[in-house]
C-alpha positions as CSV (number, residue, x, y, z in Angstrom):
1,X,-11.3,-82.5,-59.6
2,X,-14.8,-82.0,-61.0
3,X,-14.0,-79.2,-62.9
4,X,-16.0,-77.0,-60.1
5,X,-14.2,-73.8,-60.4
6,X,-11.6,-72.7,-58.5
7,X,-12.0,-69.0,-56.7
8,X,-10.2,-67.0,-59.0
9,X,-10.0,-69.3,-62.4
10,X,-12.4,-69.5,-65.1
11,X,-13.2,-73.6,-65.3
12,X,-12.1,-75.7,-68.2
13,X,-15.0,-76.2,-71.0
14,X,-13.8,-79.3,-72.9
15,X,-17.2,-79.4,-74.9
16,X,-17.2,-75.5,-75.7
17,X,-13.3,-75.7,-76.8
18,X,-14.8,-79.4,-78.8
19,X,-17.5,-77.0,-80.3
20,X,-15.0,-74.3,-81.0
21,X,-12.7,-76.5,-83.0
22,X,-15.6,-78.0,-84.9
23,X,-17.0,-74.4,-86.2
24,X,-13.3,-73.1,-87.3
25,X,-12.6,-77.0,-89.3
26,X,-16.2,-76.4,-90.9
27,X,-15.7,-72.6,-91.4
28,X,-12.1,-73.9,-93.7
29,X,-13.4,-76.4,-95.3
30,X,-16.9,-74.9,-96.4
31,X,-15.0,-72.1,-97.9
32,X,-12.5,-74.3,-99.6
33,X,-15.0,-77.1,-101.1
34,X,-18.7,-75.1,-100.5
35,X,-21.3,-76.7,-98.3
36,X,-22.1,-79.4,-100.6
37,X,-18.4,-80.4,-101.2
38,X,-18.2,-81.3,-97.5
39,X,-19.4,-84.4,-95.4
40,X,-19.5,-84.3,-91.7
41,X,-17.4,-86.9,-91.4
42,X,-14.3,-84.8,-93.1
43,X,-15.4,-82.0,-91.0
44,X,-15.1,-84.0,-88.0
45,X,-11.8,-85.9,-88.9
46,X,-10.4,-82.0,-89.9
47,X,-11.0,-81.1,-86.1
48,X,-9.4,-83.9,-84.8
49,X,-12.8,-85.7,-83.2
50,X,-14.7,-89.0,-84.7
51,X,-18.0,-88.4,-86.7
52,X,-20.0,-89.8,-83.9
53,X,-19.4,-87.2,-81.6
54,X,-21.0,-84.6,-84.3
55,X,-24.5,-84.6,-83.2
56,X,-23.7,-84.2,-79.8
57,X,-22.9,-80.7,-80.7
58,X,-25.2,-79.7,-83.9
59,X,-28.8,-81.5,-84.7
60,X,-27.8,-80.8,-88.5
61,X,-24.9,-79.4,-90.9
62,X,-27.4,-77.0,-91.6
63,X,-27.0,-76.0,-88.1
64,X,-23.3,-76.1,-87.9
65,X,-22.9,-74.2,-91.5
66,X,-25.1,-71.3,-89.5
67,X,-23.0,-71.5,-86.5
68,X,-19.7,-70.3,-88.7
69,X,-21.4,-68.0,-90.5
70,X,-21.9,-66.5,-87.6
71,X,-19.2,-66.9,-86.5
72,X,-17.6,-65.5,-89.5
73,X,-19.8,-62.2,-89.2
74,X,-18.3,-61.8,-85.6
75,X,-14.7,-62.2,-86.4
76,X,-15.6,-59.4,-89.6
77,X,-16.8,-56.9,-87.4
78,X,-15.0,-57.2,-84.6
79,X,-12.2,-56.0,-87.3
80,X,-14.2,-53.4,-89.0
81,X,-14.6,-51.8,-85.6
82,X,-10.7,-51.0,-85.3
């Protein structure tokens, strides 16, 4: 298969779930160490992926720091609007 959807299914995104897994391991581990206490490369290994593949999905860590943070600010209100 292509990966064309299928009528009624919602088609797989291997590079958004990628993305997805590389924002939560950076979201972890920048609150656990801070930004400068964490290379891309541990970032990359926490998610699972090789360092390589990192700049296929961010141009910086700058960039991917942003990307949790707002991520982060989603997740909060999302619960503050219970």
């Amino acid at each position: 298969m292509d990966g064309a959807a299928i009528e009624g299914r919602v088609p797989y995104n291997r590079k958004g779930e990628t993305h997805g897994r590389i924002v939560e391991a950076a979201a972890r581990a920048f609150r656990e160490s801070g930004f400068d206490g964490v290379g891309v490369a541990a970032v990359m290994r926490e998610a699972g992926l090789t360092h390589g593949g990192f700049y296929a999905h961010f141009p910086s860590k700058e960039a991917l720091m942003a990307e949790a943070l707002r991520q982060a600010m989603r997740v909060k209100r999302a619960h503050w609007s219970r």
